[in-house]
N, C-alpha and C positions, 0 to 999 in steps of 0.2 A: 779656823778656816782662813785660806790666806783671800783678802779683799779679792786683790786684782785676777784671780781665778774664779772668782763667783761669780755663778750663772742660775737663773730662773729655769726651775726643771718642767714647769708646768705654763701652759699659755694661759692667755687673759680669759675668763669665763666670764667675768660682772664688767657692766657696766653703768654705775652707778651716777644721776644727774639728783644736782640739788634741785626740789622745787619747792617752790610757797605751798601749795596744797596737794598731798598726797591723792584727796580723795579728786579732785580734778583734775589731776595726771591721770591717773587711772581710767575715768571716764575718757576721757581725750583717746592715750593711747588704747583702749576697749575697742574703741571705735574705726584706729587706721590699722589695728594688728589683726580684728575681728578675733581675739582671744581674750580670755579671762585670766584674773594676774593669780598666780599660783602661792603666793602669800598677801596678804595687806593687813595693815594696821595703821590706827590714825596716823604715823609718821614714817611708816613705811610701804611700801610695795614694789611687788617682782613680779618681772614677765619672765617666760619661759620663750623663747624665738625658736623659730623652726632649725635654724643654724647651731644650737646646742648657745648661744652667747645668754644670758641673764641680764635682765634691764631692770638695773631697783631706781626707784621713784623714793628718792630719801627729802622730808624735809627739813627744806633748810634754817631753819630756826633751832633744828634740833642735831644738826651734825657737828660730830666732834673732832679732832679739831672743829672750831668755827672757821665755815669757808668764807673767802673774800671772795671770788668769783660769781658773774652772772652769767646767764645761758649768754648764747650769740656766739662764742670764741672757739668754737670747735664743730665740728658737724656728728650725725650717727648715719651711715649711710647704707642704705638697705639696695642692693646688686638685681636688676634686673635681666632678662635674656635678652632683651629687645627694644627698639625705640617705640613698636609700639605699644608693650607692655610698659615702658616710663608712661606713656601716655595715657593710657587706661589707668593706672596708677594716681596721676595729676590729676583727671578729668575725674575719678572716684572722690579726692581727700578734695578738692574747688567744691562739688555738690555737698560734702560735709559742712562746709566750711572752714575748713583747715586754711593757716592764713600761707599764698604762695610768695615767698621772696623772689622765685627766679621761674618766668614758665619754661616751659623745655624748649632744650637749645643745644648743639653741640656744641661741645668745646673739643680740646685737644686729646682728653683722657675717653671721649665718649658722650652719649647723648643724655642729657638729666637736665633735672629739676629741684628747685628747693624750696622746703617749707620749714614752718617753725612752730614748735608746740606752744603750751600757752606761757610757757618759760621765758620765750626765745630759744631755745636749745634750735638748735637748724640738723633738719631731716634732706638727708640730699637721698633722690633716687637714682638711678644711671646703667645702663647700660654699656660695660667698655668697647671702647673704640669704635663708639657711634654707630653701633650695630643695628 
């Protein structure tokens, strides 16, 4: 196969975050997905998202390569219809205790918010175009 014509025939389904405890990932996201992870084990777990995308909960003391990254440097962000569906959103995951990095605000792309699992992995909600 020649490199410079290779192409990905298939889009991204997993999205895989390292974390310190599988079993409190789990708990965590249980609680802001209001679903159950369709696999687990002590060092692993998957969610199933409504969007068809897969969220495995790998830990990290057990992934191979060994990763050198921490949460914080990237976001997962879940697309809302509306500002006041971000809203209802924020005001659900604040009663949970979910910790907020950013309350809702518009910005340029649209109206969201951000929070962070118990990783730091940062959860942004949003609305485009500040609808």
């Amino acid at each position: 196969m020649n490199p410079t014509n290779f192409k990905l025939h298939s889009q991204a389904h997993f999205v895989l975050l390292h974390v310190q405890s599988p079993a409190a990932s789990v708990a965590f996201y249980r609680q802001i997905l209001g679903a159950e992870p369709v696999e687990a084990s002590p060092t692993f777990a998957m969610f199933a998202l409504a969007s068809g995308l897969m969220l495995g909960l790998w830990a990290r003391d057990t992934v191979l390569p060994a990763a050198a990254g921490q949460g914080g440097s990237s976001e997962l962000a879940f697309v809302q219809d509306s500002a006041a569906a971000v809203d209802a959103v924020h005001a659900a995951w604040a009663a949970r205790g979910v910790a907020v990095l950013q309350t809702p605000t518009a910005l340029d792309f649209g109206y969201t918010f951000t929070a962070s699992d118990p990783d730091g992995h940062r959860l942004r909600v949003f609305a485009p175009g500040g609808q």
